[in-house]
PLY file of the C-alpha trace (Angstrom):
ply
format ascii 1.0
element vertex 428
property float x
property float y
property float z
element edge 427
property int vertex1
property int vertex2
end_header
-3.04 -14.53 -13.06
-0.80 -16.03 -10.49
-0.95 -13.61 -7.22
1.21 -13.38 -4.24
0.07 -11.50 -1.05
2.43 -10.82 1.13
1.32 -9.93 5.11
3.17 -9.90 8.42
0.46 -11.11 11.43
0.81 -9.05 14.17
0.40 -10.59 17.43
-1.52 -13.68 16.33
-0.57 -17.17 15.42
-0.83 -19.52 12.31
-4.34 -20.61 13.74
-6.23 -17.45 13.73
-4.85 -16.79 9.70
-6.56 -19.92 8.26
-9.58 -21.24 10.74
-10.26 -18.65 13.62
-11.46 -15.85 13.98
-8.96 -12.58 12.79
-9.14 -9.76 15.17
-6.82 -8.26 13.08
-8.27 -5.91 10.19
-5.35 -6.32 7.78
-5.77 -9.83 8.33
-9.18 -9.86 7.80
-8.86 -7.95 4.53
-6.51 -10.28 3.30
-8.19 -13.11 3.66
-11.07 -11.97 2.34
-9.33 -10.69 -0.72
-7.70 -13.45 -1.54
-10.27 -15.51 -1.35
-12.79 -13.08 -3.78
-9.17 -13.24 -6.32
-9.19 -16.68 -5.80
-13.14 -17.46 -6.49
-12.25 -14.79 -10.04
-9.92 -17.57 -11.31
-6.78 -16.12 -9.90
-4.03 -18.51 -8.32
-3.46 -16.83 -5.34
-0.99 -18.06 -2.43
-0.69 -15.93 0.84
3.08 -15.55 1.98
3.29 -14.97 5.96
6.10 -15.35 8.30
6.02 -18.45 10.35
4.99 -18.11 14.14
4.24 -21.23 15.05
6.09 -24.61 14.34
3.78 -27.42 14.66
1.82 -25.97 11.50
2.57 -27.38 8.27
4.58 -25.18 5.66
1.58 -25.22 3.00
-1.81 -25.29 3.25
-4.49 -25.17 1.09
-7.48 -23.04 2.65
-11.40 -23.44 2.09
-11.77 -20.15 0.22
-9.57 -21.26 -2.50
-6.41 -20.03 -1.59
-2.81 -21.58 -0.60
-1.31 -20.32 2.74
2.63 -20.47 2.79
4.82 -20.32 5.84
8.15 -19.26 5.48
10.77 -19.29 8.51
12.07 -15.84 9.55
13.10 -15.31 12.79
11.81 -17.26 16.27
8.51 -19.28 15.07
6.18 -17.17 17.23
4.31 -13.59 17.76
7.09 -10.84 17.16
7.02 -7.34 18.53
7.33 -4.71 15.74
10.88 -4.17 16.47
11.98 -7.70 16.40
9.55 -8.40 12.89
11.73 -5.70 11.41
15.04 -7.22 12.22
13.20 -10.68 10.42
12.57 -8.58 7.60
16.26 -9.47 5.60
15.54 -13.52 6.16
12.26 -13.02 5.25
12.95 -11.30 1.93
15.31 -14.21 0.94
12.83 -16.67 1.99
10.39 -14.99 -0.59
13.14 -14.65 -3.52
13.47 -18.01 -3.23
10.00 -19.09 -3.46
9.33 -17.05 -6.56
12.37 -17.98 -8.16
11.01 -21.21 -8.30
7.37 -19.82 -9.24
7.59 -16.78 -10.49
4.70 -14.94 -10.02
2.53 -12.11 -11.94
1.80 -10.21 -9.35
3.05 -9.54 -5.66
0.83 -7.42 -3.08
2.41 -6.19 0.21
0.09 -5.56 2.86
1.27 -3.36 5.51
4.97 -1.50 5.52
7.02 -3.86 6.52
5.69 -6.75 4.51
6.38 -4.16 1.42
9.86 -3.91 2.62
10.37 -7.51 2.37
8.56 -7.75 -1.22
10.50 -4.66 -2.39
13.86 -6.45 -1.19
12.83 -10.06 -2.28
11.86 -8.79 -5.53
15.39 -7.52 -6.12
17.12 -10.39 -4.90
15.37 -12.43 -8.20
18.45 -13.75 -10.25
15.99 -12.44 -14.26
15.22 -8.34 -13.47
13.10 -8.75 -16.88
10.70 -10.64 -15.86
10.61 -9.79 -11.99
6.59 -9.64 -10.83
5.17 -6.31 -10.42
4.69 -5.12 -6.94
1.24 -3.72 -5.36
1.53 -2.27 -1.75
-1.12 -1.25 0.58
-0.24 0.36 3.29
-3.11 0.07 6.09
-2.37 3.10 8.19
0.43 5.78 7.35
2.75 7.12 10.01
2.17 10.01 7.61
0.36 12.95 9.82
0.98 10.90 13.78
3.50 11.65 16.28
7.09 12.74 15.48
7.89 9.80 15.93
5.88 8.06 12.98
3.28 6.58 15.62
-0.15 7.60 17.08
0.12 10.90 19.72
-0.31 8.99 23.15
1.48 5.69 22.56
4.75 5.47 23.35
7.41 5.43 21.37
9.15 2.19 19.20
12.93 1.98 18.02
11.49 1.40 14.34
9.48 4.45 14.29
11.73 7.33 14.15
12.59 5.96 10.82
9.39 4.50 9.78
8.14 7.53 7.55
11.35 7.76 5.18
10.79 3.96 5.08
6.93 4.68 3.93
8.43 7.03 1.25
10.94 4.39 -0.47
8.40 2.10 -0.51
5.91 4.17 -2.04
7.86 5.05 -4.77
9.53 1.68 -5.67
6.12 0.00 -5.97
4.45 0.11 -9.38
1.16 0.23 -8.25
-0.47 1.79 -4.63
-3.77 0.48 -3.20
-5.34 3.00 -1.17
-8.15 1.94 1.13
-9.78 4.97 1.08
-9.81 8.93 -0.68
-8.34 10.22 2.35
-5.12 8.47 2.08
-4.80 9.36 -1.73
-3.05 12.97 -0.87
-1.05 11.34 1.92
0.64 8.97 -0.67
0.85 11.57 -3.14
3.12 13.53 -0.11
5.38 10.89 0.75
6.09 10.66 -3.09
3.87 8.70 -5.02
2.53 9.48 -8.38
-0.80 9.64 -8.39
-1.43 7.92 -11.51
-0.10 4.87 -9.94
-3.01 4.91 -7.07
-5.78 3.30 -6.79
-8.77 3.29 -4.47
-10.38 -0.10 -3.51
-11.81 -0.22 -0.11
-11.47 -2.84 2.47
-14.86 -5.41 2.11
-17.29 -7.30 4.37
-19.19 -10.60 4.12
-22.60 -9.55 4.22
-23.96 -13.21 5.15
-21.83 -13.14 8.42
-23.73 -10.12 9.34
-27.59 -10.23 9.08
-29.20 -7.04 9.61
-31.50 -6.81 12.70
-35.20 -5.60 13.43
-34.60 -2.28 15.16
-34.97 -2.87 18.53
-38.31 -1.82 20.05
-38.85 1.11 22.33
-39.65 -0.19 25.19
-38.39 1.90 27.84
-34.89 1.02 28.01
-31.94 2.91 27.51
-30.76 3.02 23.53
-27.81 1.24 22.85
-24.45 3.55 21.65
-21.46 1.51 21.02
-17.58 2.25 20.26
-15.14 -0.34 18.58
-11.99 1.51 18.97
-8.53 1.03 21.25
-8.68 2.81 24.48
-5.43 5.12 23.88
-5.53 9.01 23.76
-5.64 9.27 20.17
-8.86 7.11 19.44
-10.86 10.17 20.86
-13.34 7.84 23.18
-13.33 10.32 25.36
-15.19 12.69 22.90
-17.86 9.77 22.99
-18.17 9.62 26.86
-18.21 13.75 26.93
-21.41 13.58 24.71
-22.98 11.07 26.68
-24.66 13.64 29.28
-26.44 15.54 26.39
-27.82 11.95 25.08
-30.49 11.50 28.01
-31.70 7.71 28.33
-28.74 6.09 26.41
-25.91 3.90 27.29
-23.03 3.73 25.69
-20.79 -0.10 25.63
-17.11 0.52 24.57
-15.56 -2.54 23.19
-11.88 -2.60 22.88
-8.67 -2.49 25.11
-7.13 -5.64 26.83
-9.66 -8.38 27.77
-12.36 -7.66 30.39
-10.21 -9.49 33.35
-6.93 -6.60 32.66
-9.47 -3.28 32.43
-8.87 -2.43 35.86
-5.16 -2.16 35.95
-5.04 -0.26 32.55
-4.48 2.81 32.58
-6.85 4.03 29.72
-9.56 2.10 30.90
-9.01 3.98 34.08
-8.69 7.34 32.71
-12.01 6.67 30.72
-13.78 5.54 33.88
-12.73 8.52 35.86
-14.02 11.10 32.86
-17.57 9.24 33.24
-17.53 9.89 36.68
-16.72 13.34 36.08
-19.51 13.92 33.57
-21.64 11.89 35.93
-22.39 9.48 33.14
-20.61 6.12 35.15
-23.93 4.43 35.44
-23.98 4.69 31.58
-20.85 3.83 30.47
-19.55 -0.26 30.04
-16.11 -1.24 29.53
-16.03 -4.40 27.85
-13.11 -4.82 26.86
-11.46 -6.94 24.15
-14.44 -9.60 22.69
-14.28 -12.28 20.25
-15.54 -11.48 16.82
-18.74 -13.91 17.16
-19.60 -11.93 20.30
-19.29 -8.52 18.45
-21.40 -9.43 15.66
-24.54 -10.46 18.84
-23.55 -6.28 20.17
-24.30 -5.01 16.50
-27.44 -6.76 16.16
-28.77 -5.66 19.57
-26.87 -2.02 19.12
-28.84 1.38 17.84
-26.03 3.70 16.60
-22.45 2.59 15.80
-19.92 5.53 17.14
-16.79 6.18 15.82
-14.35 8.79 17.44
-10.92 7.69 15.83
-9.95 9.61 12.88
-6.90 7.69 12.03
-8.59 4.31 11.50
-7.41 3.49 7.98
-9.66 0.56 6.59
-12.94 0.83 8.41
-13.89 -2.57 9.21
-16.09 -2.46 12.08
-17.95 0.39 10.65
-18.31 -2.06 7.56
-19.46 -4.27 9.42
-22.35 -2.65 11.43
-23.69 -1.09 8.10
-24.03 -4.81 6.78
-25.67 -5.53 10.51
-28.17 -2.25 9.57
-26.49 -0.31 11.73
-26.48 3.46 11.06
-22.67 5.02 11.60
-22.10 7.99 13.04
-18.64 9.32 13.09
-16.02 12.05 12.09
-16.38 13.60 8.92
-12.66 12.28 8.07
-10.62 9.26 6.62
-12.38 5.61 5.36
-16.18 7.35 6.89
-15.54 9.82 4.36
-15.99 7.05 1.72
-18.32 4.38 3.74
-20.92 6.82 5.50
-23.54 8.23 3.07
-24.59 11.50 4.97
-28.19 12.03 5.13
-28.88 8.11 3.56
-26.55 5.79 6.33
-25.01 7.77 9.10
-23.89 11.49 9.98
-20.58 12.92 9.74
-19.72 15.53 12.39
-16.65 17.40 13.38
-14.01 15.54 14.21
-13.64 15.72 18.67
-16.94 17.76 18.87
-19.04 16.55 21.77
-21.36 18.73 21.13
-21.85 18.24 17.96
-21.71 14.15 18.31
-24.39 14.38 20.90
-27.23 16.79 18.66
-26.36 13.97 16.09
-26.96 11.20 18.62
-30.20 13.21 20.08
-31.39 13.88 16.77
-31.30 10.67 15.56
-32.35 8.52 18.31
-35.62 10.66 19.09
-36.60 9.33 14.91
-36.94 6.51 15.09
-38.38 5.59 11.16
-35.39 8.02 9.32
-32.79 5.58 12.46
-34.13 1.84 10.48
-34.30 3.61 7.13
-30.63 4.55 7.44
-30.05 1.37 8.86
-32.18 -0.45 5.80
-29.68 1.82 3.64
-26.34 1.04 5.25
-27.40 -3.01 4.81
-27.58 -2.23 1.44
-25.03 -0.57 0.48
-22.27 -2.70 2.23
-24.15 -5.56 0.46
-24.04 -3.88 -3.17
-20.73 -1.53 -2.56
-18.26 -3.50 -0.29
-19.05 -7.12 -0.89
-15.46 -8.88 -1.14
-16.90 -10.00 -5.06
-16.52 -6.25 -6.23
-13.72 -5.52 -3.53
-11.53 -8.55 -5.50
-13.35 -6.97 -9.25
-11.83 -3.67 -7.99
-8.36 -5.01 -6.90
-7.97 -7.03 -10.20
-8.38 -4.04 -12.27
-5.89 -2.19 -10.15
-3.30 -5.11 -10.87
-4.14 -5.17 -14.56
-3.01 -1.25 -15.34
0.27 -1.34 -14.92
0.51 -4.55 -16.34
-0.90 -3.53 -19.70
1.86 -0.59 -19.10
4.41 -2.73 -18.97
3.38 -5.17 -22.09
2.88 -2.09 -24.01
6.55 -0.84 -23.03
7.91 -4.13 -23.61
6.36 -4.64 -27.19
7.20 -0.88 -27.88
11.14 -1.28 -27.35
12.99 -1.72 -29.37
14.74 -5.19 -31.07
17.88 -6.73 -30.38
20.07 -7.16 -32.87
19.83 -10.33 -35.22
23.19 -10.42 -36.09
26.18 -8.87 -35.35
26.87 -5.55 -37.75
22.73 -5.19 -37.51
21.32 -1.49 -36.93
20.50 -0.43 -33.55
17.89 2.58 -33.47
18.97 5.69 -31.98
16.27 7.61 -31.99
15.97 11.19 -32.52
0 1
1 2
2 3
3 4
4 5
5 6
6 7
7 8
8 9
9 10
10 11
11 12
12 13
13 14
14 15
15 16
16 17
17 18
18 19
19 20
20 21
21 22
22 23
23 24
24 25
25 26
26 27
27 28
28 29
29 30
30 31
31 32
32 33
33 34
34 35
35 36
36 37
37 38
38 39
39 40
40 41
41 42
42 43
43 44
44 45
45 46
46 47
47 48
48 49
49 50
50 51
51 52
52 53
53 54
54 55
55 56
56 57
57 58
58 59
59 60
60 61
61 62
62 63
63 64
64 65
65 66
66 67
67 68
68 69
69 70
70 71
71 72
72 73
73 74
74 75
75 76
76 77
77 78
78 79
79 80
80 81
81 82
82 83
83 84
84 85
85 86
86 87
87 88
88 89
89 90
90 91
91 92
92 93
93 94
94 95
95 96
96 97
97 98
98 99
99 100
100 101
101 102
102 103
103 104
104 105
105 106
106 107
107 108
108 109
109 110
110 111
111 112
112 113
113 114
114 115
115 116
116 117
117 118
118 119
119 120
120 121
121 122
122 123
123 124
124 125
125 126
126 127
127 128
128 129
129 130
130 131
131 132
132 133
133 134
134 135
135 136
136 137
137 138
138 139
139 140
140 141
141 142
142 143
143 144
144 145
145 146
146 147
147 148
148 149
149 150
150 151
151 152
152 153
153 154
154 155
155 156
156 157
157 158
158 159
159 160
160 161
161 162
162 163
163 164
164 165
165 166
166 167
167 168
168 169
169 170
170 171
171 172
172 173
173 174
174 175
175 176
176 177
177 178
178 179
179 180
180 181
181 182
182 183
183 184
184 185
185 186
186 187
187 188
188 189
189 190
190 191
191 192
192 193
193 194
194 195
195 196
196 197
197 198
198 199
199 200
200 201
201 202
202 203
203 204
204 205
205 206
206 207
207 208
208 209
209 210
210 211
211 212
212 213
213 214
214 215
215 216
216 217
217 218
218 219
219 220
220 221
221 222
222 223
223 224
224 225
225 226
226 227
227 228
228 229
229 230
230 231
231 232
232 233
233 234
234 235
235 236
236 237
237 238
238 239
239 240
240 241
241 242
242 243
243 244
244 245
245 246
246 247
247 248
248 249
249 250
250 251
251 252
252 253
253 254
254 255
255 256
256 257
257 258
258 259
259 260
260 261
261 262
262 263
263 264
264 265
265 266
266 267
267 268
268 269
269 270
270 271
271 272
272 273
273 274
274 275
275 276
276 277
277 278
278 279
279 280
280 281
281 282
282 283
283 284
284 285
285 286
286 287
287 288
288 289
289 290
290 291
291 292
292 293
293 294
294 295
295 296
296 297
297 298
298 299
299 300
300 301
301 302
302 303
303 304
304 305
305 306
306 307
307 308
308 309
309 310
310 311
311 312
312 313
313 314
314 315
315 316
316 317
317 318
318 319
319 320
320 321
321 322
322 323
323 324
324 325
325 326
326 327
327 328
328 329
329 330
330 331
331 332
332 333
333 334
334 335
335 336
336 337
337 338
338 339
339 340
340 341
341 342
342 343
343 344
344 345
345 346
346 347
347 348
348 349
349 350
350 351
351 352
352 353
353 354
354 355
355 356
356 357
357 358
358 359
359 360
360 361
361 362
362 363
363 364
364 365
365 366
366 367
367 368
368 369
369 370
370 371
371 372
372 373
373 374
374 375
375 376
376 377
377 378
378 379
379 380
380 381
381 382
382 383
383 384
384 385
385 386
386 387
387 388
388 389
389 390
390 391
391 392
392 393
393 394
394 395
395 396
396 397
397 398
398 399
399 400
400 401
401 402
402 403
403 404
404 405
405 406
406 407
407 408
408 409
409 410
410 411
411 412
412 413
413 414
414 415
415 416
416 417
417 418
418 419
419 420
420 421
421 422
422 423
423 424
424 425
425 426
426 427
């Protein structure tokens, strides 16, 4: 099957996409993807929109893949605003590529990249034999601000239309890729059939992450850490408001700008003066933005992943401390819904309960055999469950129902006309 992925980078360049280290999550998932379709037999080639120049326009990639460049707009990191104005040249960049190799299947990660595909596909001189188009979505404007955005960030000229743009492109795609149960009845609200949804789940290398001993009680503090943005609407603060009921633990918050810009943000600076009001500042570290490599030494030496955000779509981080045998707990909505096994790998709790967060926290830091058997457990199950093998199984299956729709529809209609004077069928 010849596969097209289609992804916008966000504020990254060309370097991070094929040999860095992607802080991005959408990034992250389609790389990995592509390279689990790719290792299935699939040709795969990755479409993005050039941002920096001195990288060549093709490039094969290790994990078996083909990278593509194509010029839209200034060759460099784009603001979401000026991506969208891109998105026109873009779609004729694409329309021209497949019209020279046409492929099976295109699959648009994020909204604006589905714009592009659902435009590009259009622009293909044969409609008959135009590629069937996949979009995932990453995170729906669906159920944030009024102005299609997160409550507490401030507003962008796209957004007031983003959510009518979320609709059209839901319904013009043949197929939707969920990344989690949550999202399903979100999809099904902006339009969507929901025949024509599927749920595969973002994946995780489980090699890059090794599980850790549990660390040994030895009189220090336990180790809570957050992976989350700073704003209002990831709900730290719920963390940092439990932290006085969760005696003799710390709590490291990674996330925000880098660790040089913490003082002169101002979330950072709200979150510092809420520890000093619940008289927890001695046990609360900013770190700030860290490189991936450096996150994957914090999970090793951490002893309960928290998550506060209930908006995060795909899940990655808490993927990735599960494969680290790290047990999760978090708010009993979105992707945890799916990756958390109550009871087995984590605990779900309210969503912005302190209270409850901390008799979870207390609760399961005073065991400590039931804190490494859920951890045991979570290794597991991001080994067997979200391994990018299955995650690519998953996705290929997803691709191949509506294209066994479509061949059945196509051998189903009816014949043209041999000759002229020949019967056409009317039906009844």
């Amino acid at each position: 099957m010849k596969i097209a992925m289609v992804v916008e980078p966000a504020d990254q360049g060309w370097a991070h996409i094929v040999t860095g280290d992607p802080v991005e999550a959408v990034t992250a998932h389609v790389l990995g993807l592509s390279g689990g379709l790719a290792a299935r037999g699939h040709d795969v080639v990755v479409h993005v929109r050039r941002t920096d120049s001195d990288q060549p326009d093709r490039v094969p990639t290790a994990s078996g893949f083909v990278l593509v460049q194509l010029p839209a707009g200034p060759a460099r990191p784009l603001s979401d605003e000026d991506r969208l104005r891109a998105v026109p040249e873009l779609s004729r960049r694409l329309a021209d590529a497949w019209g020279r190799e046409r492929p099976d299947v295109v699959h648009a990660h994020g909204w604006q990249a589905g714009l592009a595909t659902l435009a590009a596909v259009h622009l293909l001189p044969d409609r008959s034999t135009r590629p069937m188009v996949v979009q995932t979505f990453h995170g729906l404007a669906l159920g944030r601000g009024a102005d299609g955005r997160a409550p507490g960030r401030s507003p962008s000229t796209a957004s007031p239309s983003r959510r009518r743009l979320e609709a059209a492109i839901a319904r013009g795609a043949d197929r939707l890729v969920a990344l989690s149960a949550d999202e399903v009845g979100r999809l099904v609200t902006l339009g969507a059939t929901r025949l024509d949804v599927e749920v595969v789940p973002t994946g995780v290398d489980p090699g890059a992450h090794q599980p850790a001993r549990m660390r040994a009680d030895s009189g220090t503090p336990a180790r809570l850490l957050v992976v989350s943005g700073l704003a209002v609407e990831e709900r730290v603060d719920t963390a940092v408001r439990a932290l006085p009921a969760v005696p003799a633990a710390e709590l490291l918050v990674v996330g925000g700008p880098p660790a040089e810009g913490l003082a002169h943000d101002l979330d950072a600076r709200r979150l510092h003066d809420l520890a000093r009001r619940c008289r927890v500042a001695d046990r609360v570290r900013l770190l700030g933005a860290v490189p991936r490599r450096e996150l994957s030494a914090l999970l090793r030496a951490t002893d309960v992943l928290v998550r506060t955000d209930v908006h995060e779509p795909s899940g990655r981080c808490v993927l990735e401390a599960m494969a680290s045998g790290v047990p999760v707990i978090g708010p009993a909505a979105g992707c945890l819904l799916d990756a958390v096994v109550e009871g087995a790998t984590g605990t779900l709790v309210p969503p912005g309960d302190p209270g409850e967060l901390a008799i979870a926290l207390r609760e399961l830091l005073s065991d400590p055999v039931r804190r490494e058997g859920y951890g045991l457990a979570a290794a597991e199950r991001a080994r067997v469950r979200y391994g990018w093998d299955r995650v690519a199984e998953e996705t290929e299956r997803a691709y191949a129902g509506p294209l066994v729709r479509r061949s059945a529809t196509a051998a189903a209609a009816p014949a043209e006309p041999a000759a002229a004077g020949a019967a056409v069928p009317t039906g009844s």
